[in-house]
N, C-alpha and C positions, 0 to 999 in steps of 0.2 A: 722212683720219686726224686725230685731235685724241689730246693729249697731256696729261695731269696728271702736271705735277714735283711730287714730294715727297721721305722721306727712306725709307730702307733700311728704317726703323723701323716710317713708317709705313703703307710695303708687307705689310711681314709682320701687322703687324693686320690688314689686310685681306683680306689671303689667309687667316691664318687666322681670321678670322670667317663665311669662308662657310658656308654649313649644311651638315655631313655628310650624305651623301645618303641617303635610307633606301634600300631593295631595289630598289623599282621608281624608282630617281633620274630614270630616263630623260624620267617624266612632270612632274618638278618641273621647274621657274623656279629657279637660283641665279641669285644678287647677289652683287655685292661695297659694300660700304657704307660713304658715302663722307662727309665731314661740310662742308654747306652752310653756310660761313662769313655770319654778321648785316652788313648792307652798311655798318655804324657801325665795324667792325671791316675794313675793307679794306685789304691792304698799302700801297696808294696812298694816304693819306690827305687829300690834294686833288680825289680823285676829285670829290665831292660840291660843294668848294667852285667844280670850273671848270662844274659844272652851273649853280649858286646864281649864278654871275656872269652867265650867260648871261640866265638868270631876271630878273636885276635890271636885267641894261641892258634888257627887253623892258616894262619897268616893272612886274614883281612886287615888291610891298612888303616891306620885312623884316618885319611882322606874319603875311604872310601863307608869308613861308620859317619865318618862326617855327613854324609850324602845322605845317610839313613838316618840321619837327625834332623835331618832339615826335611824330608819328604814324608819318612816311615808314619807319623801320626796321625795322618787319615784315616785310623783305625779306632773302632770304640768297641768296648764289650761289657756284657752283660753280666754278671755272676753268679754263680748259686754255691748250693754246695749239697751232697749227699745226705747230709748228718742233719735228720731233724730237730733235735732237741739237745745240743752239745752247749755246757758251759763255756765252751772258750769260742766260737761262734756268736754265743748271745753277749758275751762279754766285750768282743772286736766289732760285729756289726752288728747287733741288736739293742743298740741302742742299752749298751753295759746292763742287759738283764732287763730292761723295760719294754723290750719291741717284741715285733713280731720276724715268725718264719712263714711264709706262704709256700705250699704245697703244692705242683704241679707234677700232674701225669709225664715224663719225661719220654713214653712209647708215643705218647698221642702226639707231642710236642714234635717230636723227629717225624711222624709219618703227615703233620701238617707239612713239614720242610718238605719234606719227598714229594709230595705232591701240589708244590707251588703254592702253600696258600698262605706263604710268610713272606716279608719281604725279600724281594731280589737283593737288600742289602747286605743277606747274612752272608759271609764264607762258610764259617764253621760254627758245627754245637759240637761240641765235645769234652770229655774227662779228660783232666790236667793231668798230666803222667808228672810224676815227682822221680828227680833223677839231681845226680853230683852233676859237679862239671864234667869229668872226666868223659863219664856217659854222654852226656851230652854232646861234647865234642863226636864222640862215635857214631851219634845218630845225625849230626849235620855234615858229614863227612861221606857217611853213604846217602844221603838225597839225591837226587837227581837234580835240584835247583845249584847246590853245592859244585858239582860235575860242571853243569854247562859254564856256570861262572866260572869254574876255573881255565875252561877252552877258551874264555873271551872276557876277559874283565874289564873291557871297554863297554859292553852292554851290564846295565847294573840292572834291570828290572829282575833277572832270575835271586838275585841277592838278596832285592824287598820282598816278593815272596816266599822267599826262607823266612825273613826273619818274621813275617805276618804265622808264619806254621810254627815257628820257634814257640809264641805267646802261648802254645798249649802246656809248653814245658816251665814246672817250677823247678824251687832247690826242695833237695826232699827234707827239709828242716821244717817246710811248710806241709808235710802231707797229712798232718789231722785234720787240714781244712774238707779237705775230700771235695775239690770245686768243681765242676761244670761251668764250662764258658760258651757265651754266642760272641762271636767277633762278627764286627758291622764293618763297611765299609763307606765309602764317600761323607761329604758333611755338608751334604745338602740341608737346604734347613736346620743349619746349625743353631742351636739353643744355649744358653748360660744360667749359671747359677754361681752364688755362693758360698764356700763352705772352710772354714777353719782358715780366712783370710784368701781363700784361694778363689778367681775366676775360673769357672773349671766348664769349660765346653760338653759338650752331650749332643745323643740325637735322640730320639724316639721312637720306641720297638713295641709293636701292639703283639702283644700273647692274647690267644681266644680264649674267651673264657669260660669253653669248657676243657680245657687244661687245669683247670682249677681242681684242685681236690680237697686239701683242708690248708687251714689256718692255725699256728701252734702261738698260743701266747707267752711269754718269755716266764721268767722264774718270777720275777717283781714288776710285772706287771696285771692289771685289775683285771681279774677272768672273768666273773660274774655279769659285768655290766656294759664290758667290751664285747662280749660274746652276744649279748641281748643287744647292740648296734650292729654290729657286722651281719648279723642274720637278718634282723629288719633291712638294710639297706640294700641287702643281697634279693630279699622277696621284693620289695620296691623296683627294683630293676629288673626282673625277670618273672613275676610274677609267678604260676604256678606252669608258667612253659615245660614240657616234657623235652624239649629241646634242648634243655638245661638242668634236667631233672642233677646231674651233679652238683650244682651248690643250691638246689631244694630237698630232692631226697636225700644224695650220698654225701652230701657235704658236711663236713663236721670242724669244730672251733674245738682245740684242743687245747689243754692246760699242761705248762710243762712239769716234769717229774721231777726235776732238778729243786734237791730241798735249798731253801734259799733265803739270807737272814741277810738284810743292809747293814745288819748292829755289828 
């Protein structure tokens, strides 16, 4: 199971943005649509620079991170995390204890990829390995992308995809996060929003929605009467389809464990 915190908010966009089903629903594909943050905009904002270090003590030039600053951000990714009900989780993204964690099957999620039914945009779903520098340097050093650029550092394309494979690696200062990332690529139908002064770029990643498994509502947020809308507007959209039987029969809105006082 993998886990996307956000807030009450913007659950309910998503929920209600899935497609009302026509007659025969049974034969549709719903999603729920979900927005692939530009990797220039990541809540970490060091993320990139413990890459860049790694990069420079292996002797890449700052001409040639230069290149990758100007190019590399045609990248967006998605995030989750492992840990469903973790105070310091609901505390960073959930909306400081008010949001929610939504629940997706993460076997079903990968054998959609395997078998083409996501977009061609993903590169990668994968667990963030948490590692030092040190390490780090060791494992871009045996790549194969790492190799061919150093036989020819006038072609730079094998350099962007290191550092596109690099984004799986955090510093292991961050490993209670326990994340799962999708990395997107191109910015086609590039989208905007804004958030804490910032213009922050996005595209738009639809998950099926029978990936869905449950819904955890945060420590200080209203279980009782959240939980009586999410399941109404879940039967509104899928009716008693057996095609969906996951968020009619197995689907479950969960309250979290985490004893929790604002005073």
């Amino acid at each position: 199971m993998i886990y996307h915190y956000t807030s009450v908010e913007v659950l309910y966009k998503l929920l209600g943005n899935i497609p009302t089903p026509k007659i025969e629903y049974e034969k549709e594909e719903l999603f729920m649509t979900f927005r692939a943050t530009h990797t220039l905009f990541l809540n970490d904002t060091t993320e990139n620079n413990f890459i860049f270090t790694a990069f420079k003590q292996l002797g890449i030039t700052g001409t040639e991170i230069s290149y990758l600053n100007r190019i590399w951000g045609e990248r967006y990714l998605l995030s989750f995390s492992e840990k469903p009900d973790d105070l310091y989780m609901w505390n960073m993204y959930g909306n400081q204890c008010k949001g929610v964690a939504i629940g997706f099957n993460q076997e079903i999620l990968e054998q959609y990829k395997q078998e083409k039914k996501l977009t061609s945009r993903i590169e990668w779903m994968d667990k963030c390995e948490y590692v030092n520098l040190n390490k780090l340097v060791q494992i871009i050093k045996r790549t194969d992308e790492f190799k061919q650029f150093k036989k020819n550092r006038e072609v730079l394309n094998p350099l962007l995809k290191l550092f596109h494979n690099c984004l799986k690696y955090k510093h292991e200062k961050y490993s209670s996060e326990s994340e799962y990332r999708i990395l997107l690529n191109e910015y086609i139908d590039e989208n905007y929003y804004v958030k804490d002064n910032k213009i922050v770029p996005y595209i738009n990643v639809d998950l099926p929605l029978k990936v869905l498994i449950e819904i955890w509502l945060g420590p200080a947020t209203d279980y009782g009467r959240n939980k009586f809308s999410i399941e109404r507007i879940l039967k509104a959209k899928v009716g008693g389809s057996a095609e969906y039987a996951n968020v009619t029969t197995g689907f479950v809105v969960k309250k979290s464990e985490i004893p929790y006082s604002e005073t």
